[in-house]
Z-matrix of the N, CA and C atoms (Angstrom, degrees):
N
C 1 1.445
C 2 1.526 1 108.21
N 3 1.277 2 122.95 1 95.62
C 4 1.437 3 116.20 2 149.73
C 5 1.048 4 141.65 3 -111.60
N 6 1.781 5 123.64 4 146.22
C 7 1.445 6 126.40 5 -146.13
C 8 1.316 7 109.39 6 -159.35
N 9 1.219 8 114.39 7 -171.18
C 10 1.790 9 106.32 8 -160.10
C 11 1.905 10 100.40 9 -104.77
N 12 1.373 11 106.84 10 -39.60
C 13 1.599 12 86.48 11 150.75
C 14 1.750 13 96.00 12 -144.08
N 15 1.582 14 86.74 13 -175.45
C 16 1.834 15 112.20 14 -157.98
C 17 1.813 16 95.03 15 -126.88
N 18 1.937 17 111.43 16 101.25
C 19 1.570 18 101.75 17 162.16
C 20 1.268 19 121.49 18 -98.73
N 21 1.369 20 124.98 19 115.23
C 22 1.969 21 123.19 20 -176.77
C 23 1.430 22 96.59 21 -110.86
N 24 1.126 23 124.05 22 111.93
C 25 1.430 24 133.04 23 135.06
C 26 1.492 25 113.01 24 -80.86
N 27 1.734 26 87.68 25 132.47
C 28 1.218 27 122.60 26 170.24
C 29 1.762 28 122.01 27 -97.80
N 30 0.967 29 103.17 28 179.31
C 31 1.688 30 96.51 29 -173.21
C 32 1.878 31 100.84 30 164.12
N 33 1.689 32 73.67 31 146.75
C 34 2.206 33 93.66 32 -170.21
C 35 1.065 34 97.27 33 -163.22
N 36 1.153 35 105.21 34 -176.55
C 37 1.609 36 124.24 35 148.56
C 38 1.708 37 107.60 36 -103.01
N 39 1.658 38 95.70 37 169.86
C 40 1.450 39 106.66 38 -172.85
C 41 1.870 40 125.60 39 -52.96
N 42 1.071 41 133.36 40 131.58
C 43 1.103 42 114.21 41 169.43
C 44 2.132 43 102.11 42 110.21
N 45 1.389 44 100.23 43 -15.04
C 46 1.355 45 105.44 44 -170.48
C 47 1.609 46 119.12 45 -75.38
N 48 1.403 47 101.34 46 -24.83
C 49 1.591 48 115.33 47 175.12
C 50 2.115 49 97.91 48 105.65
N 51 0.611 50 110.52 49 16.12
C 52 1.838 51 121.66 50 -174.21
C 53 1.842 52 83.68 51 -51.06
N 54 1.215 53 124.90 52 -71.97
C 55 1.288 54 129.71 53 -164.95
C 56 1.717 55 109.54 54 -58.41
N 57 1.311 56 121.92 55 -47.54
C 58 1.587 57 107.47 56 148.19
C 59 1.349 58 123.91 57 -50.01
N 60 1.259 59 131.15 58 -43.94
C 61 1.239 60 114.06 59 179.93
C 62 1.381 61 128.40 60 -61.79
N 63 1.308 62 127.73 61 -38.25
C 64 1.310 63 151.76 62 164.16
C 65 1.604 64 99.70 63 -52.75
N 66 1.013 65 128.71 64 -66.99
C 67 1.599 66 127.75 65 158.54
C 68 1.782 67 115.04 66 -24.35
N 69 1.259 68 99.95 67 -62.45
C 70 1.450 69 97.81 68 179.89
C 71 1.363 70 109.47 69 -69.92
N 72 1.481 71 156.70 70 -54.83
C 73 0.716 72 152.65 71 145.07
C 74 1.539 73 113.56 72 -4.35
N 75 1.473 74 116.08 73 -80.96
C 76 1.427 75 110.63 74 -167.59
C 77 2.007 76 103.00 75 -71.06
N 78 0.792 77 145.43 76 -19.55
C 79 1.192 78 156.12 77 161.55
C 80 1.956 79 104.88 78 -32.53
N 81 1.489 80 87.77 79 -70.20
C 82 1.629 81 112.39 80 -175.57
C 83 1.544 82 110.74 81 -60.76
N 84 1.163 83 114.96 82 -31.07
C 85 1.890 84 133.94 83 -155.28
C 86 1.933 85 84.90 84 -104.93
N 87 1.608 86 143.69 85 -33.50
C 88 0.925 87 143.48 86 173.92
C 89 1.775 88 99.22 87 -81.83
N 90 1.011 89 150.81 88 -74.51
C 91 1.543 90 152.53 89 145.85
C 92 1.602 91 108.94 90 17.97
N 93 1.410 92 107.94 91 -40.21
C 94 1.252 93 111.34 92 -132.55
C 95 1.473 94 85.18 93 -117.87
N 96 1.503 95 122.49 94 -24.42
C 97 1.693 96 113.38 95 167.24
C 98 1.661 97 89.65 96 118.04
N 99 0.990 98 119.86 97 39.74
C 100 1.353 99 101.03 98 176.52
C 101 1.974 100 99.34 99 -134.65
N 102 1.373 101 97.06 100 154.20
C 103 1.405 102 117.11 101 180.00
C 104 1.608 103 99.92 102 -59.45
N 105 1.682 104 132.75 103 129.68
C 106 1.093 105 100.44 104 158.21
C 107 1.575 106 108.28 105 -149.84
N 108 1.827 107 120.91 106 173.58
C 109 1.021 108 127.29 107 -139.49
C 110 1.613 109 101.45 108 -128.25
N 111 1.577 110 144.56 109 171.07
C 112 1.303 111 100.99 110 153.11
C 113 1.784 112 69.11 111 158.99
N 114 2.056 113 89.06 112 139.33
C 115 1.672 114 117.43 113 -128.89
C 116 1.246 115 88.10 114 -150.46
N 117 1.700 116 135.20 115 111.94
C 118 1.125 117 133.24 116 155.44
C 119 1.616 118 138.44 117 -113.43
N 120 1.159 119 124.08 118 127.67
C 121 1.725 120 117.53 119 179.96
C 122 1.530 121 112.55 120 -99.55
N 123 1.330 122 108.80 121 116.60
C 124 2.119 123 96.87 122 -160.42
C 125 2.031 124 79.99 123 -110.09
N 126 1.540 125 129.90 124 -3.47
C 127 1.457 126 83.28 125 161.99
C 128 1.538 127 106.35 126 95.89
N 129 1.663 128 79.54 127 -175.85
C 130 1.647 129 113.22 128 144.46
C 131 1.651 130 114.78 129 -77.76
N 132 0.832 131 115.16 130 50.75
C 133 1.966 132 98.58 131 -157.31
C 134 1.601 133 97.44 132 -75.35
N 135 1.270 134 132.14 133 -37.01
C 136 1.057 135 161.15 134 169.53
C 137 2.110 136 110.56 135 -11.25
N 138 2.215 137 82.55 136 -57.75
C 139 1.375 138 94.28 137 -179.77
C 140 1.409 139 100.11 138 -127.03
N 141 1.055 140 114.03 139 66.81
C 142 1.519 141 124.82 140 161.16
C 143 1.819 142 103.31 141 74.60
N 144 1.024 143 130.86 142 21.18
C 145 1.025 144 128.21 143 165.61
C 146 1.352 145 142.35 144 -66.85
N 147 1.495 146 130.42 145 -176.64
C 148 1.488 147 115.71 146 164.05
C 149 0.950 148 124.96 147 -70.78
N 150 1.752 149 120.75 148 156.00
C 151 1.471 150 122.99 149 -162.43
C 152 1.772 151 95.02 150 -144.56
N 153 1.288 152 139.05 151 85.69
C 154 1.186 153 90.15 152 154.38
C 155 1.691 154 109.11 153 -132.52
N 156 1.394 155 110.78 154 -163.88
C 157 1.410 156 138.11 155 -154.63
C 158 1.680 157 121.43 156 -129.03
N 159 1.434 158 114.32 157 127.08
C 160 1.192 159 104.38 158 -173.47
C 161 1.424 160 105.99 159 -113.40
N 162 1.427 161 125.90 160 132.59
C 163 2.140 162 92.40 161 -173.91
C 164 2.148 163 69.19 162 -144.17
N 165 1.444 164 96.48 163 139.68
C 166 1.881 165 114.46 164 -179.55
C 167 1.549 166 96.35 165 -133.89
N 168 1.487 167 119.23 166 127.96
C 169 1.254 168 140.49 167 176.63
C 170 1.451 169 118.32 168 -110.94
N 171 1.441 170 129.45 169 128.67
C 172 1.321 171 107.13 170 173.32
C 173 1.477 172 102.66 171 -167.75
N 174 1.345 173 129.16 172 -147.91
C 175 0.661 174 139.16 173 134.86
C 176 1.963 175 137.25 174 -26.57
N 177 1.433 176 98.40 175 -94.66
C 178 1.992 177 116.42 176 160.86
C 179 1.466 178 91.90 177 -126.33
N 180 1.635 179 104.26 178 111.72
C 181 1.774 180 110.53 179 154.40
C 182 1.606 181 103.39 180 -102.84
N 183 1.431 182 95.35 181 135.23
C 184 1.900 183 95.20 182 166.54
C 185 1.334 184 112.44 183 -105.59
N 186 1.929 185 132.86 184 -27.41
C 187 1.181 186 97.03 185 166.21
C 188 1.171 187 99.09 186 -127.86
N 189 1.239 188 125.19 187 -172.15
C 190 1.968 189 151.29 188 -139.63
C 191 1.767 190 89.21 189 -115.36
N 192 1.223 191 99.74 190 -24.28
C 193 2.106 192 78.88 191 -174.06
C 194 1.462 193 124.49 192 -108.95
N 195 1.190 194 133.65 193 146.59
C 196 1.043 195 126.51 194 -126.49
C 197 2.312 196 76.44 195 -133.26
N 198 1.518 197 104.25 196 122.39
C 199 1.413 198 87.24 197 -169.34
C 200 1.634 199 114.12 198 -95.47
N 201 1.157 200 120.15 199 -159.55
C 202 2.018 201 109.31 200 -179.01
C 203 1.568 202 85.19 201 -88.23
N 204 1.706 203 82.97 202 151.71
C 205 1.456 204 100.43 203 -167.08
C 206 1.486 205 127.53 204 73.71
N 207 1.301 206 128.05 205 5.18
C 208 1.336 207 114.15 206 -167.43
C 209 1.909 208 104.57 207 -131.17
N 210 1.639 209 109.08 208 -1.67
C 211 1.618 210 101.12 209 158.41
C 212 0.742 211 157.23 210 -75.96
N 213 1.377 212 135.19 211 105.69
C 214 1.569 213 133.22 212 -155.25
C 215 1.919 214 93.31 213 -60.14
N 216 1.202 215 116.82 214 -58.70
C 217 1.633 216 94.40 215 -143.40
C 218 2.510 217 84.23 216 -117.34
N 219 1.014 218 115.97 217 121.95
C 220 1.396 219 102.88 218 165.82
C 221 1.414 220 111.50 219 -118.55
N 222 1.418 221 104.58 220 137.95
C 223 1.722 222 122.91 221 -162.79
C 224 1.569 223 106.58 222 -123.55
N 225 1.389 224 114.22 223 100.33
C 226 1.322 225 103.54 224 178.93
C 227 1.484 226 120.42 225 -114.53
N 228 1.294 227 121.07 226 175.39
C 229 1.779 228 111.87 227 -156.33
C 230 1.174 229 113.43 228 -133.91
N 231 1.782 230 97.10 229 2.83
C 232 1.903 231 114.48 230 -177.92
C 233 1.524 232 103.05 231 -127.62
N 234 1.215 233 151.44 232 101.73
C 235 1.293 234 133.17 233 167.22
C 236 1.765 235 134.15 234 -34.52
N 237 1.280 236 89.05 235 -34.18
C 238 1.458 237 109.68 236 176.25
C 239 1.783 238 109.80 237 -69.81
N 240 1.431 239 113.71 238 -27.53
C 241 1.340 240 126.74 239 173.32
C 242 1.566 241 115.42 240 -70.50
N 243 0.961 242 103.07 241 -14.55
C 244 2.104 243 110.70 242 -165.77
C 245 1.733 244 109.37 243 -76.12
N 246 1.392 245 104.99 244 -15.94
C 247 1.496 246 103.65 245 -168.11
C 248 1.758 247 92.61 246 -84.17
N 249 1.200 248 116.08 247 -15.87
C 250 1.828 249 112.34 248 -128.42
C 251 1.523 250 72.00 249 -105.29
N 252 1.421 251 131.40 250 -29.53
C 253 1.579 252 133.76 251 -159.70
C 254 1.265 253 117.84 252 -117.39
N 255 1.140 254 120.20 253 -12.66
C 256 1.584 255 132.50 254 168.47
C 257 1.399 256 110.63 255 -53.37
N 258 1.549 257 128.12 256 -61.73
C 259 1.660 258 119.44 257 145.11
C 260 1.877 259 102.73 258 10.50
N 261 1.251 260 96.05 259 -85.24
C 262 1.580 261 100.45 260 -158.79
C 263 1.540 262 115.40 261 -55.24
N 264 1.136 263 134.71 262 -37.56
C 265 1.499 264 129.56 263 169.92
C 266 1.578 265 113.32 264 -61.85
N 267 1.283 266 89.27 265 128.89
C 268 1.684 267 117.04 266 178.51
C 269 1.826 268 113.10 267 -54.11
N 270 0.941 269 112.04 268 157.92
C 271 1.285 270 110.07 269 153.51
C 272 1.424 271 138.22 270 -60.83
N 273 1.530 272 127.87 271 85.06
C 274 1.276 273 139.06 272 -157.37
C 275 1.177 274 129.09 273 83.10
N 276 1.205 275 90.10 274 18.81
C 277 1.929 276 118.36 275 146.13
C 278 1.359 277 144.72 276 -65.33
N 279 1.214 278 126.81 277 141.56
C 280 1.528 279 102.02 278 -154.41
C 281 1.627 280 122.59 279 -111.56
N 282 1.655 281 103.77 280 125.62
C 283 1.753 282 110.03 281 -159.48
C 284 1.625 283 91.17 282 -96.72
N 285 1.822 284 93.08 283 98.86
C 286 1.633 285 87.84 284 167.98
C 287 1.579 286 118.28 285 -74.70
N 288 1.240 287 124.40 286 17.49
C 289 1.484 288 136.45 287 176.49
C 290 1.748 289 108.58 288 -50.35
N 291 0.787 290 130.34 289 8.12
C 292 1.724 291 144.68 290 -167.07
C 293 1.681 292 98.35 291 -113.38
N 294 1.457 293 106.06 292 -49.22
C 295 1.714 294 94.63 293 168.31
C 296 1.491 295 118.60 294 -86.11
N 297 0.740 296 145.13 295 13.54
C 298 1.415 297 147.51 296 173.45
C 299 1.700 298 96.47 297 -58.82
N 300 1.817 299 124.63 298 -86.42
C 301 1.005 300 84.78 299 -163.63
C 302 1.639 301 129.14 300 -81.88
N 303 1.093 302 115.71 301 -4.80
C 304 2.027 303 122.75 302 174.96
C 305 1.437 304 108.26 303 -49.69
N 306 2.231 305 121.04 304 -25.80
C 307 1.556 306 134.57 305 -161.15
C 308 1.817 307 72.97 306 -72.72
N 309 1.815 308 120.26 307 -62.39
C 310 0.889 309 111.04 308 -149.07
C 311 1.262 310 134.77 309 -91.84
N 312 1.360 311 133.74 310 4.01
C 313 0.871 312 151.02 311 89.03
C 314 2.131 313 135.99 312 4.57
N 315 1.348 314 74.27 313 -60.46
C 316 2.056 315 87.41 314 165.00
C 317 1.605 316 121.77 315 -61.70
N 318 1.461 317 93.02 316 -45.10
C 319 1.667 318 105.39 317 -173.01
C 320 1.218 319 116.51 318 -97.57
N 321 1.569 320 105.21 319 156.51
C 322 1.829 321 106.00 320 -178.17
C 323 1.288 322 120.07 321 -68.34
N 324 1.865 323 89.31 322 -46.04
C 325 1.967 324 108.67 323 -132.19
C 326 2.268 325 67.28 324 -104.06
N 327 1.402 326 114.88 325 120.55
C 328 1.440 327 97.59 326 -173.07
C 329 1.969 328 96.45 327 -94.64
N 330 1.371 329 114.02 328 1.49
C 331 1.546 330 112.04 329 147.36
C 332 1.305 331 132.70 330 -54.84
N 333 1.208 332 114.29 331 -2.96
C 334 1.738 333 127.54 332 -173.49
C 335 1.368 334 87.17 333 -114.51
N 336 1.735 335 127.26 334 0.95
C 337 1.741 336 99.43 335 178.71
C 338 1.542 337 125.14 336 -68.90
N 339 1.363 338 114.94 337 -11.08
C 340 1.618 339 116.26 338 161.04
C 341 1.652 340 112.73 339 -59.74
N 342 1.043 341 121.70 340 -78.88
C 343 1.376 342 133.06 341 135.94
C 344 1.628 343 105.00 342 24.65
N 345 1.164 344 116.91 343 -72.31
C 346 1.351 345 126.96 344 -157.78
C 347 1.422 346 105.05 345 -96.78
N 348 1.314 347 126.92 346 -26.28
C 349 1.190 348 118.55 347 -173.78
C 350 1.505 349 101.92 348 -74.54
N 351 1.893 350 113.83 349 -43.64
C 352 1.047 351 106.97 350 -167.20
C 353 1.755 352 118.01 351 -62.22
N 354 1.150 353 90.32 352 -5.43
C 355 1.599 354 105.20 353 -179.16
C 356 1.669 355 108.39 354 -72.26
N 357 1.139 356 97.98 355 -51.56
C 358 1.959 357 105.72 356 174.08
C 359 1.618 358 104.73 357 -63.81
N 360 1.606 359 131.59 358 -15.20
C 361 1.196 360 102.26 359 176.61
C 362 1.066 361 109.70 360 -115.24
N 363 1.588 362 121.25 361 4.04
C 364 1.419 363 121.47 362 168.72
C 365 1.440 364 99.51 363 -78.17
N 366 1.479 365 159.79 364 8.59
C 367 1.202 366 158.44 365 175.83
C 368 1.812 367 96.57 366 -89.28
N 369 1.376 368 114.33 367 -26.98
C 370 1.960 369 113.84 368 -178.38
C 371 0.973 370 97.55 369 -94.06
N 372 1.670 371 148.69 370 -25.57
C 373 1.399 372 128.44 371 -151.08
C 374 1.747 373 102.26 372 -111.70
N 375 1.284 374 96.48 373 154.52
C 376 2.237 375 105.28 374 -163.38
C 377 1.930 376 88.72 375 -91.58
N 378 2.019 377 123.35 376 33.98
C 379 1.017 378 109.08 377 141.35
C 380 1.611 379 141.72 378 -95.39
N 381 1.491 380 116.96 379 125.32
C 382 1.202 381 135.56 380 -179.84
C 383 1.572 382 110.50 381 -4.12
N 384 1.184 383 128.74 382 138.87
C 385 1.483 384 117.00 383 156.77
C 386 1.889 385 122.33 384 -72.96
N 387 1.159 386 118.96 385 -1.36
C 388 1.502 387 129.81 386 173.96
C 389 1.723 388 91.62 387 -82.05
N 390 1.024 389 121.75 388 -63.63
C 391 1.491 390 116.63 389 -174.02
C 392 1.450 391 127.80 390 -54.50
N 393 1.347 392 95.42 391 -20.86
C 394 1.412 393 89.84 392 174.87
C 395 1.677 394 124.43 393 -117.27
N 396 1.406 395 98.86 394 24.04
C 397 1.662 396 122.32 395 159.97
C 398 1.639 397 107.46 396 -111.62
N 399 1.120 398 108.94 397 2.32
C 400 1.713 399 123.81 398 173.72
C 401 1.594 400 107.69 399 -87.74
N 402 1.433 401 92.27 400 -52.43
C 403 1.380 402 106.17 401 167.95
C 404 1.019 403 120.27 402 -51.60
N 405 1.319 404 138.76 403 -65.45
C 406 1.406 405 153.49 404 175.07
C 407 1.332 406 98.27 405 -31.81
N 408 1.081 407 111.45 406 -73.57
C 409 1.501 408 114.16 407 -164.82
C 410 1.831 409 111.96 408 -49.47
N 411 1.753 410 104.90 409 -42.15
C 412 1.176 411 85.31 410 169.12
C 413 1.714 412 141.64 411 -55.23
N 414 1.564 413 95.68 412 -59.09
C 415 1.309 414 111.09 413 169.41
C 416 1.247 415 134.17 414 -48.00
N 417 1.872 416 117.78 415 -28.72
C 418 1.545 417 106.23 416 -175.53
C 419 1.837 418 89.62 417 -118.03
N 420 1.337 419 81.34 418 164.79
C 421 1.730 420 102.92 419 174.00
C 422 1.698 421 112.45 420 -68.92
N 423 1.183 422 118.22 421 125.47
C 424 1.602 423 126.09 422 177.73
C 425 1.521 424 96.65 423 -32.08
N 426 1.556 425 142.86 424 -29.34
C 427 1.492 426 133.95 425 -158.03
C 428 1.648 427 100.90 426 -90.11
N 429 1.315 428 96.26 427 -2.89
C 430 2.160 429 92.12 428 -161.91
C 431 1.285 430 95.55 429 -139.10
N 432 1.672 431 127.30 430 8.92
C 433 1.660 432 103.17 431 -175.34
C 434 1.169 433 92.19 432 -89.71
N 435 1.280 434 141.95 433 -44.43
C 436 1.740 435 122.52 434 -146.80
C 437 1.266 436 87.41 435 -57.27
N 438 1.776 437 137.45 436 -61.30
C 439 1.289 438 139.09 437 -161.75
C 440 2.063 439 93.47 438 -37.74
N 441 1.059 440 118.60 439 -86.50
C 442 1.318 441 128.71 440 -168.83
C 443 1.463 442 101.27 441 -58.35
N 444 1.628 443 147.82 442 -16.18
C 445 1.108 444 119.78 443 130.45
C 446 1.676 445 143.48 444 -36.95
N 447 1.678 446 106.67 445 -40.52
C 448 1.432 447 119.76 446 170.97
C 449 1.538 448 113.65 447 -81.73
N 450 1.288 449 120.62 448 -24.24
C 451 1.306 450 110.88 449 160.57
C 452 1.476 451 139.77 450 -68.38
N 453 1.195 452 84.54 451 -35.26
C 454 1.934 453 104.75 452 169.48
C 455 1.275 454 106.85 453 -56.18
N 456 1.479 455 114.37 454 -52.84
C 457 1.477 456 124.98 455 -162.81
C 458 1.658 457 123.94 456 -69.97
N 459 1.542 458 85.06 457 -28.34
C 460 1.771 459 91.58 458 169.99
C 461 1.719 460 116.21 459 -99.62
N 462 1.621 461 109.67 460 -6.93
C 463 1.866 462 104.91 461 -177.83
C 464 1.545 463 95.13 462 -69.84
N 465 1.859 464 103.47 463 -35.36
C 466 1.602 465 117.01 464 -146.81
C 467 1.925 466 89.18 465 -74.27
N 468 0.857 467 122.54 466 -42.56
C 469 1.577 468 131.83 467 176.44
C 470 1.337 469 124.83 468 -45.87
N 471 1.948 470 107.74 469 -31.74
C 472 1.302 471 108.36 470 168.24
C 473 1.339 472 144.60 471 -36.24
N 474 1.764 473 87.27 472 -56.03
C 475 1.529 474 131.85 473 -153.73
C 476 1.803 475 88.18 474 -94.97
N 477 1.406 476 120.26 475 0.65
C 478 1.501 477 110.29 476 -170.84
C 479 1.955 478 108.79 477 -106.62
């Protein structure tokens, strides 16, 4: 699918890593030459609450929020969260809510499930695979990327 911009809402509860993921994402989607935007509500996140994240790539984005009805791709990291965010995906938009549990299931450490999801939606988006080992590197600490390198590499493998 390519287009002039890309909206993914994300969404969890607190503690899930939603705000890294959105990081990696816009990280990878900036790498890669694209304008980008990116909008978070953490909530209660504190005590297990809702968390989510708006991050839009494109071409020229002017704002960070992404409204109901208007997300191309929504990635969520709580099942219980999918009813509350479904609103926001467009019509023929894509609810990666189908990999949620196969991510968890796949993986050991289920703290890498941000990690992994972003891996299932880097398999839909027209960013580079250099950018998003650029990314990596930014976002995690030299002691934990290879781990979240191999996780990425096998969520992203699913969906391939």
């Amino acid at each position: 699918m390519k287009q002039d911009v890309y909206n993914v809402t994300f969404g969890g509860i607190g503690g899930q890593g939603i705000i890294k993921a959105s990081e990696l994402l816009g990280w990878a989607a900036l790498y890669d030459g694209y304008h980008v935007k990116k909008s978070e509500v953490h909530g209660m996140s504190q005590r297990g609450g809702s968390v989510e994240s708006h991050v839009r790539f494109g071409k020229k984005i002017f704002s960070p929020l992404i409204g109901e009805g208007q997300a191309d791709f929504l990635l969520c990291f709580h099942a219980d969260e999918h009813p509350r965010l479904l609103p926001f995906l467009r019509k023929g938009g894509v609810d990666l809510a189908p990999y949620l549990a196969k991510v968890q299931e796949a993986i050991e450490d289920q703290r890498s499930l941000n990690t992994a999801l972003v891996g299932v939606l880097s398999a839909h988006l027209p960013i580079r695979e250099k950018s998003w080992q650029k990314a990596l590197e930014t976002v995690f600490k030299p002691k934990i990327l290879e781990s979240n390198r191999l996780v990425f590499a096998k969520a992203r493998a699913l969906c391939q």
